[in-house]
N, C-alpha and C positions, 0 to 999 in steps of 0.2 A: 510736749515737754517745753521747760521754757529755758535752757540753758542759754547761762552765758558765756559770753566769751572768755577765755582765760587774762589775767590782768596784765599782761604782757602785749597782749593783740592790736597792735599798730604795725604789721607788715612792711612801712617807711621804716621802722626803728631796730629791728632786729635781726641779728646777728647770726647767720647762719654756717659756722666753716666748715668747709668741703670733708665729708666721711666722720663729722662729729655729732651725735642729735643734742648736746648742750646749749642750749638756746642762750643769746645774750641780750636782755634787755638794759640798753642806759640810763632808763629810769628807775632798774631797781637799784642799779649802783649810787645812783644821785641822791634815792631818798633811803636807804636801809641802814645806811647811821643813825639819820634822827629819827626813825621808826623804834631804833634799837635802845634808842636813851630810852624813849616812853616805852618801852617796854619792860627793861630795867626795872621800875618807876612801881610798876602795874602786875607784874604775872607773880604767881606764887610760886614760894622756895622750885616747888616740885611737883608732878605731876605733867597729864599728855594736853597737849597744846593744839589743836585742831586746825590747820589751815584751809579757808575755803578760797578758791580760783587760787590754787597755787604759782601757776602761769610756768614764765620758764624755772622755777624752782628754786631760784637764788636767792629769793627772800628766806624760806626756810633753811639753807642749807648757811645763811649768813648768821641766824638766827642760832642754830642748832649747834652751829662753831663756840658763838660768846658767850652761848648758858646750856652748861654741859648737863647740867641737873633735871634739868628738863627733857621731854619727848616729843618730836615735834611730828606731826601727822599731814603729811602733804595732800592735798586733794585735788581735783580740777576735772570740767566733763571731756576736755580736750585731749584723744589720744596722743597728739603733738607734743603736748605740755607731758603725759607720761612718759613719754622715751625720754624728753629733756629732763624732767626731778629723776628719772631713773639714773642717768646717766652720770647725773651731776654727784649722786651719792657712793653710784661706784667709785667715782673720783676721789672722791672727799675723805671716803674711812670712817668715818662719823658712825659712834653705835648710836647715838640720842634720836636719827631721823630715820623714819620709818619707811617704806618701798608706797610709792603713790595710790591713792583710793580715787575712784569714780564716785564724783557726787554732785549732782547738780541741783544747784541752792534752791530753784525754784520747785524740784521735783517733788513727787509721790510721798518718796520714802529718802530717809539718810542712814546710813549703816546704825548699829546700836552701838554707841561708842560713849565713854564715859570721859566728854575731856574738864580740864578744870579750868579750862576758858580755848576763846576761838576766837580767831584773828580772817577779818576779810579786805585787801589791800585792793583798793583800784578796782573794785569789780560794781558796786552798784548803779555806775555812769552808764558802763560798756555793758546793759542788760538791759531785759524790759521791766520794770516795776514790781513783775510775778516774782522776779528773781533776790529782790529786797524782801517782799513780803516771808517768800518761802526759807531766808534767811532768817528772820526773826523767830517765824514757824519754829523753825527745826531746833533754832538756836535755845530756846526756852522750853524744848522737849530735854534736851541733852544735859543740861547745864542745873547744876542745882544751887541751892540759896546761894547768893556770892559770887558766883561764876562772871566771869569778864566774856565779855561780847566786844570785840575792838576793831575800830571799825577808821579807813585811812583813806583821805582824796577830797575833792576838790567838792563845798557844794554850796548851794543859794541860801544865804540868809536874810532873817528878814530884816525889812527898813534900811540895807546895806546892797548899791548897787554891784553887778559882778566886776571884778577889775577885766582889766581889758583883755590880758592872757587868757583868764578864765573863760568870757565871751567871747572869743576867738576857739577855745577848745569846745565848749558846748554847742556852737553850729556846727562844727566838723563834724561831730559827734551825731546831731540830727542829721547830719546831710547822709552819711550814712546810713545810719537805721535809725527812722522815725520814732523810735520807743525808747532810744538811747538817751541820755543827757543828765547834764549835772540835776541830782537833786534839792529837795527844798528840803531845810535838814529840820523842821518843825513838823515836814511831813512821814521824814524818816523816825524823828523821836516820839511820833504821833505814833508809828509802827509800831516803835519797840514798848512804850508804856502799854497798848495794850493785849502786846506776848507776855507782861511780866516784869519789865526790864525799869528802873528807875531813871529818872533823866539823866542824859550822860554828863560827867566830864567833860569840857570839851579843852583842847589843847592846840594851839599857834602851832603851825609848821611851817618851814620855809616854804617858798614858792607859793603861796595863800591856797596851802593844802591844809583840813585838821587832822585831828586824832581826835574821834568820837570815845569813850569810853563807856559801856552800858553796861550795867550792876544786875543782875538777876535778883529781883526782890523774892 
């Protein structure tokens, strides 16, 4: 299997309190605003919304709050991350967000689900490359003419060096696990053209992170 980590997984960064499994990441808080404009922007009226590496579940669960119209389907291979989106929804009240699925992007098979687009934050750094591939795989099995693939984080473009932050997060990144790191996004869109996918959108976020957007031709 090649899973990857849940997009939450920097063990320095998260928020454990005592007898609660609601995981706290500070980066989903920092970035799930301006994830939420472009989102806005991009998802249709209505229909189910497929999250892959849900992490600690706060991205969905922030998501699921501002567009009631929609359904939002949490995922992640990390039983961790299920107690946390579990927990977070009992909290929450929320009928739009669904109880969490096991799915691991790079895996075999992905459940049979009909979403009308699929959202993956912060996961294809914090994986091996199997993990990207097998997301575009799956991504253009499920998704039909139209379907959005939206894709969110930090990666290497060309003839433009990494800024510094960036370069500082991509060695930590390899220091850990050799297979991890920022990617090349010519090599990412190199992926999804030939799943199906039109070249994306691409969209400025703060902190010199994008918002890739990819069209299901």
């Amino acid at each position: 299997m090649t899973t990857a980590k849940p997009s939450f997984w920097n063990p320095s960064e998260i928020a454990r309190p005592a007898g609660d499994a609601r995981l706290r990441a500070p980066s989903a808080e920092r970035n799930r605003d301006a994830i939420l404009a472009v989102l806005r922007e991009i998802l249709p009226a209505e229909g189910l919304v497929l999250e892959i590496a849900s992490g600690s579940g706060e991205h969905a669960l922030h998501f699921a709050r501002a567009l009631p119209a929609l359904t939002f389907q949490p995922s992640d291979p990390s039983p961790e991350a299920w107690a946390s989106i579990a927990a977070w929804i009992e909290d929450c009240g929320l009928a739009n967000i669904l109880p969490p699925i096991a799915i691991d992007a790079g895996g075999e098979a992905w459940p049979a689900l009909a979403p009308a687009a699929i959202l993956c934050i912060n996961m294809i750094h914090i994986a091996p490359w199997t993990a990207a591939e097998g997301l575009f795989r799956h991504a253009a099995g499920l998704l039909a003419g139209g379907g959005l693939l939206y894709l969110y984080g930090p990666f290497r473009r060309p003839d433009r060096p990494l800024e510094p932050g960036n370069a500082a997060f991509d060695e930590s990144l390899r220091s850990r696990d050799p297979a991890w790191g920022l990617r090349d996004l010519e090599a990412v869109t190199a992926l999804a053209t030939a799943a199906g996918f039109a070249r994306p959108e691409i969209v400025e976020m703060p902190a010199n992170n994008l918002s890739l957007v990819y069209r299901r031709r």
